[in-house]
Jmol script that loads the backbone (N, CA, C; Angstrom):
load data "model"
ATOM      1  N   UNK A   1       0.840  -1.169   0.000  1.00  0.00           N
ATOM      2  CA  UNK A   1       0.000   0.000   0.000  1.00  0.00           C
ATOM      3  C   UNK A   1       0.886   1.232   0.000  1.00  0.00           C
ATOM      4  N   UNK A   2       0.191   2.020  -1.039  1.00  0.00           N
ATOM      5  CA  UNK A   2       0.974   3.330  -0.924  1.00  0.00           C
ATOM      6  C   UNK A   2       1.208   4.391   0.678  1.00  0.00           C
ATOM      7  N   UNK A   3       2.071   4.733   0.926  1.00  0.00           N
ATOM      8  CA  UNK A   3       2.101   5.591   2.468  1.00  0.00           C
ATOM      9  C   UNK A   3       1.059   7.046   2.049  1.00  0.00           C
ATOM     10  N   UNK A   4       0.799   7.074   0.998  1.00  0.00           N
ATOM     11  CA  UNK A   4       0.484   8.748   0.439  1.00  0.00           C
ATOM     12  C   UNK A   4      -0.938   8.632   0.599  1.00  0.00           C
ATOM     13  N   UNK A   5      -1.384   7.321   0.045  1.00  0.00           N
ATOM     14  CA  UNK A   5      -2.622   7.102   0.140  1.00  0.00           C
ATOM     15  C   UNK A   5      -3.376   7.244   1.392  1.00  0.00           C
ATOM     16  N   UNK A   6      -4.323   7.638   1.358  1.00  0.00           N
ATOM     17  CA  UNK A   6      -4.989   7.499   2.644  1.00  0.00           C
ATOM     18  C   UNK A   6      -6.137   5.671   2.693  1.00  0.00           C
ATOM     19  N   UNK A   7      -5.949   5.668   4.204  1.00  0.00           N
ATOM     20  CA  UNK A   7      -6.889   4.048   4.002  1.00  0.00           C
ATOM     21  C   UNK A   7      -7.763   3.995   4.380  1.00  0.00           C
ATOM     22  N   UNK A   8      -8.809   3.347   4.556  1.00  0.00           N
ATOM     23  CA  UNK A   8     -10.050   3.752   5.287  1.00  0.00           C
ATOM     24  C   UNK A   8     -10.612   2.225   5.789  1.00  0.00           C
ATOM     25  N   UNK A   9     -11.570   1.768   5.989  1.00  0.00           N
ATOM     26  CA  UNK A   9     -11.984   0.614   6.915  1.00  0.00           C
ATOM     27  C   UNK A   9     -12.069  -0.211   5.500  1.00  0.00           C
ATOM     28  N   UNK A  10     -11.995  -1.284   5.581  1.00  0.00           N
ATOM     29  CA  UNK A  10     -12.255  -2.438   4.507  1.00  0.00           C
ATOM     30  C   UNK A  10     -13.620  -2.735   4.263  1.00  0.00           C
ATOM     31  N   UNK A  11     -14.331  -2.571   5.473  1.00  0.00           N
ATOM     32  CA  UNK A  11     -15.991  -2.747   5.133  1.00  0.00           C
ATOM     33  C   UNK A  11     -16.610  -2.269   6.310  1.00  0.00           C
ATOM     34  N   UNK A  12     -17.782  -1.281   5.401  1.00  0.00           N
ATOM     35  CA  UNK A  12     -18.363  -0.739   6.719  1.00  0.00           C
ATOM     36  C   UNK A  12     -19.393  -1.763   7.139  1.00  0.00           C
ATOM     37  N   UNK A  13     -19.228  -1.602   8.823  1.00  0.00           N
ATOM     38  CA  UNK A  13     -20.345  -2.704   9.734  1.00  0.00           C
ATOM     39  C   UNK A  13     -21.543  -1.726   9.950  1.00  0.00           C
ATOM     40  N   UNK A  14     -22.268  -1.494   8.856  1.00  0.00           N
ATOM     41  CA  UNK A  14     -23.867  -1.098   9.230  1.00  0.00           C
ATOM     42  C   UNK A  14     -24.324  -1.959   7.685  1.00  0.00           C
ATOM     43  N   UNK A  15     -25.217  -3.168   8.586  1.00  0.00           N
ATOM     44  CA  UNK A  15     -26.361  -3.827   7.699  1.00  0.00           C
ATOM     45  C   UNK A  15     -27.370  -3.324   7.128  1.00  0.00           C
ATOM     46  N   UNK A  16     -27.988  -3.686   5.924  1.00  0.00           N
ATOM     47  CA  UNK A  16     -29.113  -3.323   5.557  1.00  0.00           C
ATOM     48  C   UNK A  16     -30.503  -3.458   6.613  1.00  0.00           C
ATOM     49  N   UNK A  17     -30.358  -4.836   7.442  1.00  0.00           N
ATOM     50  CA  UNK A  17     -31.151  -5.129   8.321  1.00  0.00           C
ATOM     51  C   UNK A  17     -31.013  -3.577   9.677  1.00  0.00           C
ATOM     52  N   UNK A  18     -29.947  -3.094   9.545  1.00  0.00           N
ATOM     53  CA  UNK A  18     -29.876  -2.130  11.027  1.00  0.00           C
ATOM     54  C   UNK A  18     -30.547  -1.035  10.146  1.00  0.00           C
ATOM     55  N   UNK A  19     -30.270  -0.635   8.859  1.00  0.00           N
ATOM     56  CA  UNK A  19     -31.147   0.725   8.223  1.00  0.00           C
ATOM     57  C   UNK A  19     -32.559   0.129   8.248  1.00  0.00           C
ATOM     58  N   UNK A  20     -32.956  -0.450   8.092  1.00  0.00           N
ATOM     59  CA  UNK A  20     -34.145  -1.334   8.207  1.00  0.00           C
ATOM     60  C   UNK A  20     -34.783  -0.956   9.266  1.00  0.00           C
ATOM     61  N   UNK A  21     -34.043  -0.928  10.292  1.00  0.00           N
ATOM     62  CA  UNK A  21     -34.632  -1.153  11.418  1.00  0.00           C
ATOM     63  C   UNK A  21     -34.586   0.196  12.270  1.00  0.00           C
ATOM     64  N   UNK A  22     -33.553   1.194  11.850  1.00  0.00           N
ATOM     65  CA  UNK A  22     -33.419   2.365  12.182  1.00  0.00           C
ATOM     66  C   UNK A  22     -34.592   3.086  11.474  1.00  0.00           C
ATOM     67  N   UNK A  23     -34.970   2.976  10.839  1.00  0.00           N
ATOM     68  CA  UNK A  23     -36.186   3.116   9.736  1.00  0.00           C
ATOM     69  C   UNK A  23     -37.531   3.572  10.589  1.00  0.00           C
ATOM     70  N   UNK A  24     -37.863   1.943  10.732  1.00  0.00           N
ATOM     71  CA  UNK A  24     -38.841   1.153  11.451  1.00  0.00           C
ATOM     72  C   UNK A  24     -38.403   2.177  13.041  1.00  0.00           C
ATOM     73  N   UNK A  25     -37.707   2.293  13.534  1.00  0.00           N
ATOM     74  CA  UNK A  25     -37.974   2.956  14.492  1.00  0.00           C
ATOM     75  C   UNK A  25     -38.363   4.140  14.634  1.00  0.00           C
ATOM     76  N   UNK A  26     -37.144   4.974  13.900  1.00  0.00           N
ATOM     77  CA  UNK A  26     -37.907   6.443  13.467  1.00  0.00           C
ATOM     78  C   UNK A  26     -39.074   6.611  13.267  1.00  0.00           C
ATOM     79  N   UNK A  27     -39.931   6.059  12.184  1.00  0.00           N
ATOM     80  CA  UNK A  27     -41.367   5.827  12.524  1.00  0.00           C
ATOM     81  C   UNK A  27     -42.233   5.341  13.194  1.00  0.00           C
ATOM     82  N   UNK A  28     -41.962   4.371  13.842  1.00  0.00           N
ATOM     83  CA  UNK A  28     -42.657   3.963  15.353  1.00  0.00           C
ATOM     84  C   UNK A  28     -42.422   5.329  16.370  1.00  0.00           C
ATOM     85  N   UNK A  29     -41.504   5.966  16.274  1.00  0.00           N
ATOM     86  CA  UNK A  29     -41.372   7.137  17.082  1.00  0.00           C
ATOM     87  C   UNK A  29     -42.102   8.199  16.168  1.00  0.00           C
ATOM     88  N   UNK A  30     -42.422   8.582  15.035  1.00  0.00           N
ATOM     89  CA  UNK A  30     -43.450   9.075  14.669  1.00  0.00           C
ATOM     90  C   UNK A  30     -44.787   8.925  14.595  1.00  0.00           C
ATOM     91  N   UNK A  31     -45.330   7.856  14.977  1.00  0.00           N
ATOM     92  CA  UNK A  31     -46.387   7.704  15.485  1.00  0.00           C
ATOM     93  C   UNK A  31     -46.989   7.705  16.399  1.00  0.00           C
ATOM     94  N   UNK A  32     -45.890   7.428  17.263  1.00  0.00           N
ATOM     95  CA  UNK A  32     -46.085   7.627  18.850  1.00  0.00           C
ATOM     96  C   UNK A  32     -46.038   9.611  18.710  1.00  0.00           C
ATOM     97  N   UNK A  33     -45.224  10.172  18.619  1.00  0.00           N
ATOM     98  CA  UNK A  33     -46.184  11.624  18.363  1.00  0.00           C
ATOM     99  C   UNK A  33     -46.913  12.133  17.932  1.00  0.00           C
ATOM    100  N   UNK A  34     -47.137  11.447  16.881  1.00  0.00           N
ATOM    101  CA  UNK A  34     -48.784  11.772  16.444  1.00  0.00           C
ATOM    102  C   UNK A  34     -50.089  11.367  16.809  1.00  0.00           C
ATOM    103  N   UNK A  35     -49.961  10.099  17.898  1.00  0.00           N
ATOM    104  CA  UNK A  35     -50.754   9.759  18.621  1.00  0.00           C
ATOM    105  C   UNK A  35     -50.764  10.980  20.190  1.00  0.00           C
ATOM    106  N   UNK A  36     -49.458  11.412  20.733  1.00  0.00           N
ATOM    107  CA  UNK A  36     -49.665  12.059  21.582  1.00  0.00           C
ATOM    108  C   UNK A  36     -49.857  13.092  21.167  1.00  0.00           C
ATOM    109  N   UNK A  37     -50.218  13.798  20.201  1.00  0.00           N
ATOM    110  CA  UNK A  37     -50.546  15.186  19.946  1.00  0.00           C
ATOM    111  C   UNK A  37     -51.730  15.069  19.746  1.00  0.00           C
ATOM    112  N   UNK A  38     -52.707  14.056  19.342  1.00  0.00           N
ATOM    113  CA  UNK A  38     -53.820  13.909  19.030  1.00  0.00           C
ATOM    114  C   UNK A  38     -54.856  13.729  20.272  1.00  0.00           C
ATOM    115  N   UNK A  39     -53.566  12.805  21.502  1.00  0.00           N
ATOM    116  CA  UNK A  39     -54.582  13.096  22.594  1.00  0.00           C
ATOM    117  C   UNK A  39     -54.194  13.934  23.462  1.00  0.00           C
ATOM    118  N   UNK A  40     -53.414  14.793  23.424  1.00  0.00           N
ATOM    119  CA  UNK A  40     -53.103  16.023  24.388  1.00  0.00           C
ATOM    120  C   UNK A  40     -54.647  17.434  23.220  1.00  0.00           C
ATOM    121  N   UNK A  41     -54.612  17.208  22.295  1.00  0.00           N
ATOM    122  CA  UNK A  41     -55.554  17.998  21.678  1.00  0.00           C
ATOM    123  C   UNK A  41     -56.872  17.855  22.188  1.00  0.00           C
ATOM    124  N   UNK A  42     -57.336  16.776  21.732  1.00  0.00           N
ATOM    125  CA  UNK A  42     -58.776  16.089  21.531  1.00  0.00           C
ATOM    126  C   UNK A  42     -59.550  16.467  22.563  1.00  0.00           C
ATOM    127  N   UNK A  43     -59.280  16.459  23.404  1.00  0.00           N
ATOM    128  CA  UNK A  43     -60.139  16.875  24.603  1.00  0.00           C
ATOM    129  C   UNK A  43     -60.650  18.439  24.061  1.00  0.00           C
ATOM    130  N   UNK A  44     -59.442  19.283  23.989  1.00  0.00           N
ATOM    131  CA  UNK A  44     -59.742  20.680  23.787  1.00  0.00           C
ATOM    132  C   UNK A  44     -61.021  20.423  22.427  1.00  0.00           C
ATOM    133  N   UNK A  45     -60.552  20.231  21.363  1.00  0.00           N
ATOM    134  CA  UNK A  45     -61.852  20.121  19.900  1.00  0.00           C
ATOM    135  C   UNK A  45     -63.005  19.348  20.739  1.00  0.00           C
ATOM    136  N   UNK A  46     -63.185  18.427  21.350  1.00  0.00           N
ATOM    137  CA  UNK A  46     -64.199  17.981  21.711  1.00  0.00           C
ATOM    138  C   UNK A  46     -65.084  19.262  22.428  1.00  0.00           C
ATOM    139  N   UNK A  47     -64.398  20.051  23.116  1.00  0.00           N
ATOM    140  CA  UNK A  47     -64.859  20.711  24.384  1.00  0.00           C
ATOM    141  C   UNK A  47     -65.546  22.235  23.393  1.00  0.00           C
ATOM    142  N   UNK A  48     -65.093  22.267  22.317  1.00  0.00           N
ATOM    143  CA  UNK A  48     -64.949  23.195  21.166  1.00  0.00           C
ATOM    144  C   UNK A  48     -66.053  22.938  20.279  1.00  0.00           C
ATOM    145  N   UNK A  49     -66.139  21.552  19.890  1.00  0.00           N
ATOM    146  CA  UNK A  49     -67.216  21.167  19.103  1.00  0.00           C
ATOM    147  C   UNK A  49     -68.431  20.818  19.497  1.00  0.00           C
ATOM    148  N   UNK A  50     -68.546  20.526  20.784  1.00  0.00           N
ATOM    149  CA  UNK A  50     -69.744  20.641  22.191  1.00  0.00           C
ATOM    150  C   UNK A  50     -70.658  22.344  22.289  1.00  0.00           C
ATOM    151  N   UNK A  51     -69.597  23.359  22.162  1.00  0.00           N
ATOM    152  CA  UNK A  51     -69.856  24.666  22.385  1.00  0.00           C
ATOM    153  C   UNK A  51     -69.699  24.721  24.168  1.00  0.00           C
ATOM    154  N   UNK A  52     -68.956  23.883  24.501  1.00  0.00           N
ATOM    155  CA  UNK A  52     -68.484  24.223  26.105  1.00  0.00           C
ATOM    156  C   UNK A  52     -67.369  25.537  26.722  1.00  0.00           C
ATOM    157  N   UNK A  53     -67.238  25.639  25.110  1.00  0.00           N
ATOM    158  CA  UNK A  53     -65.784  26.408  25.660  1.00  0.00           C
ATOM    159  C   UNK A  53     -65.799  27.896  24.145  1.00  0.00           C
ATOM    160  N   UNK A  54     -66.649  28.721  24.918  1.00  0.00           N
ATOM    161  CA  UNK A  54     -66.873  29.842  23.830  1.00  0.00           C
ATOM    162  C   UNK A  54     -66.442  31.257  24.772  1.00  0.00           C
ATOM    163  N   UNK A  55     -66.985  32.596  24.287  1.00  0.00           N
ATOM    164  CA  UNK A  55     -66.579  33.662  24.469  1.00  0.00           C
ATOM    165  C   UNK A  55     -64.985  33.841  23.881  1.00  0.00           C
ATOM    166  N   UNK A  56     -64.858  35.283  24.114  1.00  0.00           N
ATOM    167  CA  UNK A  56     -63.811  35.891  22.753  1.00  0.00           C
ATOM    168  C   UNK A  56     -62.261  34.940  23.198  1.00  0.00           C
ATOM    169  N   UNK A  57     -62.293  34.800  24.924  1.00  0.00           N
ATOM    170  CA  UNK A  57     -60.685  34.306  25.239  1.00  0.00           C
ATOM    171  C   UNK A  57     -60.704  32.633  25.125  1.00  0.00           C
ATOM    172  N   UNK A  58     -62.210  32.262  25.135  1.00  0.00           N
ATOM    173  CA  UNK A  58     -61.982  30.662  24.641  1.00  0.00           C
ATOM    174  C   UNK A  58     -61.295  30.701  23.236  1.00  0.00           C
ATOM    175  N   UNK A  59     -62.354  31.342  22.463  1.00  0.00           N
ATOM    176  CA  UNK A  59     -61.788  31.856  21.142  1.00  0.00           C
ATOM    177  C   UNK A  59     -60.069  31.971  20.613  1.00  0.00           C
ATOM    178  N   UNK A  60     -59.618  32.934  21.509  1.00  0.00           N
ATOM    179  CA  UNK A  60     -58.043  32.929  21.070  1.00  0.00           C
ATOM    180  C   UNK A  60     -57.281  31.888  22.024  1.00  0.00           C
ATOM    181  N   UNK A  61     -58.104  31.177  22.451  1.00  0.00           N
ATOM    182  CA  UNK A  61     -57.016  30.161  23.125  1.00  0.00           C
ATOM    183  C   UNK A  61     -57.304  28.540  22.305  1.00  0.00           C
ATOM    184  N   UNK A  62     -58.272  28.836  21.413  1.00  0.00           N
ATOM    185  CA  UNK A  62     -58.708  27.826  20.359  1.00  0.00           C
ATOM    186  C   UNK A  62     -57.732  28.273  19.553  1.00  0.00           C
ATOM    187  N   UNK A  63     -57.782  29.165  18.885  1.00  0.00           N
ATOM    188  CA  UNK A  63     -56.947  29.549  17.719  1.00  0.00           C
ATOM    189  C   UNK A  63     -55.407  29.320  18.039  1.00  0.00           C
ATOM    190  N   UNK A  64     -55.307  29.889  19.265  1.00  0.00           N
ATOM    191  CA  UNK A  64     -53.458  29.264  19.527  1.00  0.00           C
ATOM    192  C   UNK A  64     -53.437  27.646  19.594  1.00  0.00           C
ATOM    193  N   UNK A  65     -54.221  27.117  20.050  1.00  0.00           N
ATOM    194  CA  UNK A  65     -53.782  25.857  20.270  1.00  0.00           C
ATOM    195  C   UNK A  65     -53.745  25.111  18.990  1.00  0.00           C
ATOM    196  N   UNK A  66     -54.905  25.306  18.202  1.00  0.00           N
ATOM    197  CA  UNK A  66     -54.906  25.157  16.460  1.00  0.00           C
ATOM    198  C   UNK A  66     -53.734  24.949  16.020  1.00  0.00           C
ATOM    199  N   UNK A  67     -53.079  26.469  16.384  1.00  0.00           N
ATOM    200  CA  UNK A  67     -51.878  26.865  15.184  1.00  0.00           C
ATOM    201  C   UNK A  67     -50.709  26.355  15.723  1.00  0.00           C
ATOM    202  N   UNK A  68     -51.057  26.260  17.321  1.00  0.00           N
ATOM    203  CA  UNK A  68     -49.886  25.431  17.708  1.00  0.00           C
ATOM    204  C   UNK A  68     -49.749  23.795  17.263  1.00  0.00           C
ATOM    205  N   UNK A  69     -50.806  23.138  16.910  1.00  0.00           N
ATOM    206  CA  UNK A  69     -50.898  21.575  16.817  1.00  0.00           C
ATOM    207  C   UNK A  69     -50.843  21.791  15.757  1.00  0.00           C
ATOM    208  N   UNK A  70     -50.860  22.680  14.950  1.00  0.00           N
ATOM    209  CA  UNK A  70     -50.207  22.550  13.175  1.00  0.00           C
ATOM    210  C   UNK A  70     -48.816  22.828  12.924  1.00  0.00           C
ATOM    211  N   UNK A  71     -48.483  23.708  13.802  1.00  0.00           N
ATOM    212  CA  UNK A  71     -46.927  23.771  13.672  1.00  0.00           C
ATOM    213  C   UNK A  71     -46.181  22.671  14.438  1.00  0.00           C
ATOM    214  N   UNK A  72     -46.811  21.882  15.393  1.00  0.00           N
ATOM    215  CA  UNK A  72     -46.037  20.761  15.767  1.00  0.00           C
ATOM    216  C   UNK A  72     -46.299  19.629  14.957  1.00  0.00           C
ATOM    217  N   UNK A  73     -47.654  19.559  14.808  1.00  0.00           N
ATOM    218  CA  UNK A  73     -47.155  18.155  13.293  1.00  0.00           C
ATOM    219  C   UNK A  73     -46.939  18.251  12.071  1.00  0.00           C
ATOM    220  N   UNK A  74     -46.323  19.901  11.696  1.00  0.00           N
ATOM    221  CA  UNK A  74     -45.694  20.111  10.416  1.00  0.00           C
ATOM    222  C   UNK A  74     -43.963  19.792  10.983  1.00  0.00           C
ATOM    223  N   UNK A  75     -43.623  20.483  12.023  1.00  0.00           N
ATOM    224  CA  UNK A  75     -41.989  20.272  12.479  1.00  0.00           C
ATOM    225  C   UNK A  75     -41.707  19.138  12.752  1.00  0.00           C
ATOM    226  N   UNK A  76     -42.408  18.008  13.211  1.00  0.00           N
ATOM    227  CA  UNK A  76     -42.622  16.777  13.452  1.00  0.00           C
ATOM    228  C   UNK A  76     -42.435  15.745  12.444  1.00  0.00           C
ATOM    229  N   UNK A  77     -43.141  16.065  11.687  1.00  0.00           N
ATOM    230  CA  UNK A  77     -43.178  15.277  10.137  1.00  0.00           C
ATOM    231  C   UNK A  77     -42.305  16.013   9.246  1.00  0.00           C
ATOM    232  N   UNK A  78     -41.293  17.219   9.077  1.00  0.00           N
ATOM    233  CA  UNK A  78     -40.181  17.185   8.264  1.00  0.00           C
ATOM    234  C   UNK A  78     -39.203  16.988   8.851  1.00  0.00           C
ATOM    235  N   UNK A  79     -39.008  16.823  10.546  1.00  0.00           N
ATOM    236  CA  UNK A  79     -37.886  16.329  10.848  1.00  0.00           C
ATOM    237  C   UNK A  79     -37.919  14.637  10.798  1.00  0.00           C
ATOM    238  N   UNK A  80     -39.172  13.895  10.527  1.00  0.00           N
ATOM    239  CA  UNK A  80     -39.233  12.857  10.418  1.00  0.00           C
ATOM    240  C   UNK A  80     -38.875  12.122   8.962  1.00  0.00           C
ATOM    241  N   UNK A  81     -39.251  13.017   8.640  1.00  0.00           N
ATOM    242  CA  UNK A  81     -38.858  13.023   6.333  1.00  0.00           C
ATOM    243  C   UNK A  81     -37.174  13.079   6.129  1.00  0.00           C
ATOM    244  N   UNK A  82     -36.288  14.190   7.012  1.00  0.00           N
ATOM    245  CA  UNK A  82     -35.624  14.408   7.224  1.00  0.00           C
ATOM    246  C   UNK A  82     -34.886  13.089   7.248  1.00  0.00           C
ATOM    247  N   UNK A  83     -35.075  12.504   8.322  1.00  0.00           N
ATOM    248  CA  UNK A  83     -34.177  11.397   8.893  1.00  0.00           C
ATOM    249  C   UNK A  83     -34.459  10.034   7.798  1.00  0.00           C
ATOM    250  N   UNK A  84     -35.731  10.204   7.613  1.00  0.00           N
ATOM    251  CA  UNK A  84     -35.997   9.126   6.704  1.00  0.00           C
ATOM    252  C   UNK A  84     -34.883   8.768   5.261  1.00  0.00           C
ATOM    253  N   UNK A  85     -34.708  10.456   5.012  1.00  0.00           N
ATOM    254  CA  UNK A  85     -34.068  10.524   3.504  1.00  0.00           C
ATOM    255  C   UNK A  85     -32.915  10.585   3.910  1.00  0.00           C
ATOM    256  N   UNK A  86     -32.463  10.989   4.634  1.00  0.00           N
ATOM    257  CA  UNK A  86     -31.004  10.336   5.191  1.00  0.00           C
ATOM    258  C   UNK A  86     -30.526   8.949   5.944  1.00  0.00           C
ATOM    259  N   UNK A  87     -31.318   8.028   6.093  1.00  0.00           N
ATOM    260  CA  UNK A  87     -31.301   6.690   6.120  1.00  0.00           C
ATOM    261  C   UNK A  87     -31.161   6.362   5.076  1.00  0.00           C
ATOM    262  N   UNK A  88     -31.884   6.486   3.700  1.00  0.00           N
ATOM    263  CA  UNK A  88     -32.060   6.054   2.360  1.00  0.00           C
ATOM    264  C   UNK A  88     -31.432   6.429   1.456  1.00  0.00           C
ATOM    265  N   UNK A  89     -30.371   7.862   1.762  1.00  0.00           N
ATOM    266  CA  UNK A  89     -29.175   8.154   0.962  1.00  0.00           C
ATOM    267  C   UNK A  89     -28.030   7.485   1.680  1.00  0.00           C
ATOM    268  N   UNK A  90     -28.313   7.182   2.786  1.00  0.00           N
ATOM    269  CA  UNK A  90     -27.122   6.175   3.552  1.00  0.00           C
ATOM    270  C   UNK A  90     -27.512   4.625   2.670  1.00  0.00           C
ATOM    271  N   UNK A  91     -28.425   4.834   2.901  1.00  0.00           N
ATOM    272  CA  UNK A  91     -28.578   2.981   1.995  1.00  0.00           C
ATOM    273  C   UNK A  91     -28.129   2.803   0.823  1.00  0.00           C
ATOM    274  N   UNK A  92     -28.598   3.658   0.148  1.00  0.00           N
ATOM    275  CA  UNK A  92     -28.019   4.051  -1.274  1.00  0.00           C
ATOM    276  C   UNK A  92     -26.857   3.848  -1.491  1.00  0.00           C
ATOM    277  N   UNK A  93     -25.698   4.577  -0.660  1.00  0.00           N
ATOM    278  CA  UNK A  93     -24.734   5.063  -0.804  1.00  0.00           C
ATOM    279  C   UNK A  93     -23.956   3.309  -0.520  1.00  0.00           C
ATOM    280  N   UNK A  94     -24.375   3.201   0.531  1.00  0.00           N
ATOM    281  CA  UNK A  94     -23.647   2.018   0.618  1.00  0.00           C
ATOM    282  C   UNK A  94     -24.126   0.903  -0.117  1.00  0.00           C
ATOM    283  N   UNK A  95     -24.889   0.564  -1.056  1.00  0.00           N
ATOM    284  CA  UNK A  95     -25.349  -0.149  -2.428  1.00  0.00           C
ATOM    285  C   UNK A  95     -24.184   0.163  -3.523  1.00  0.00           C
ATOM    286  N   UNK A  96     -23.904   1.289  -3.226  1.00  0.00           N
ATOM    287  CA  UNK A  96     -23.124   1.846  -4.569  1.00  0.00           C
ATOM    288  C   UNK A  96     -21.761   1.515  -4.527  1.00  0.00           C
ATOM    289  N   UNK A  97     -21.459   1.737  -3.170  1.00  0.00           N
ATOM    290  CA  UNK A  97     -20.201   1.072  -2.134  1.00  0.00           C
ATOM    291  C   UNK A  97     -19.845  -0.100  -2.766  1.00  0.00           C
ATOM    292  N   UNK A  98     -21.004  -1.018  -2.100  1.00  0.00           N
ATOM    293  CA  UNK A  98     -20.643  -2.818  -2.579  1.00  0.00           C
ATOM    294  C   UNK A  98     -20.687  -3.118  -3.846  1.00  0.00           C
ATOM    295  N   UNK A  99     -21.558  -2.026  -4.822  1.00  0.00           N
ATOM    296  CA  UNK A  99     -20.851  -2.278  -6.273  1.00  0.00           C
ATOM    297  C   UNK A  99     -19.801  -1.901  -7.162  1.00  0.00           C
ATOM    298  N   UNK A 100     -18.908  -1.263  -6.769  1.00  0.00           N
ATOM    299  CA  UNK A 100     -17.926  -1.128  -6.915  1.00  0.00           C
ATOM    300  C   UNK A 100     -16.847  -2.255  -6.846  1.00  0.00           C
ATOM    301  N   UNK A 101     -16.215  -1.856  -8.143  1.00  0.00           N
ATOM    302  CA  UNK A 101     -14.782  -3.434  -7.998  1.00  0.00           C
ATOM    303  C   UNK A 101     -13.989  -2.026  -8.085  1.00  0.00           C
ATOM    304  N   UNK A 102     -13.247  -2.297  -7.078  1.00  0.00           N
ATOM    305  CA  UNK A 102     -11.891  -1.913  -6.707  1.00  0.00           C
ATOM    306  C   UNK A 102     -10.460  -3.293  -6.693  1.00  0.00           C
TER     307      UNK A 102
END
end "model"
wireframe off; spacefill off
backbone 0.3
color backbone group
């Protein structure tokens, strides 16, 4: 081997089965927040769609909570997209890896 060269590991140890499964978790952990956002909400829309909970400050405390449970399962779901597509350019990448003849 050349000294100039630089060397690097002979084979990387992450399986298809561990992206697989890193996968599968990330989304099991996305569901599990979208289940808890749905029941930290629900009560409030129920209490909303009853007409239990009116006048002008029910009102803006409907509207914040709204805009708040939309901005948490919009930040929620692109940091979840996020990780997803970087699992799958990791998979990729290392597909491209093992086809290579060196």
């Amino acid at each position: 081997m050349n000294p100039g060269l630089l060397a690097g590991p002979q084979k990387i140890k992450v399986s298809d089965e561990q992206l697989t499964e890193m996968l599968s978790t990330y989304q099991a952990l996305n569901n599990e927040i979208q289940s808890m956002l749905t029941d930290f909400f629900q009560p409030l829309e129920s209490l909303v769609d009853e007409g239990a909970f009116t006048g002008k400050t029910a009102e803006a405390f409907t509207e914040y909570c709204t805009l708040l449970r939309s901005y948490l399962e919009a930040r929620y779901h692109l940091s979840f997209e996020e990780i997803k597509l970087t699992i799958e350019q990791f998979h990729t990448t290392l597909k491209e890896i093992d086809q290579l003849r060196i």
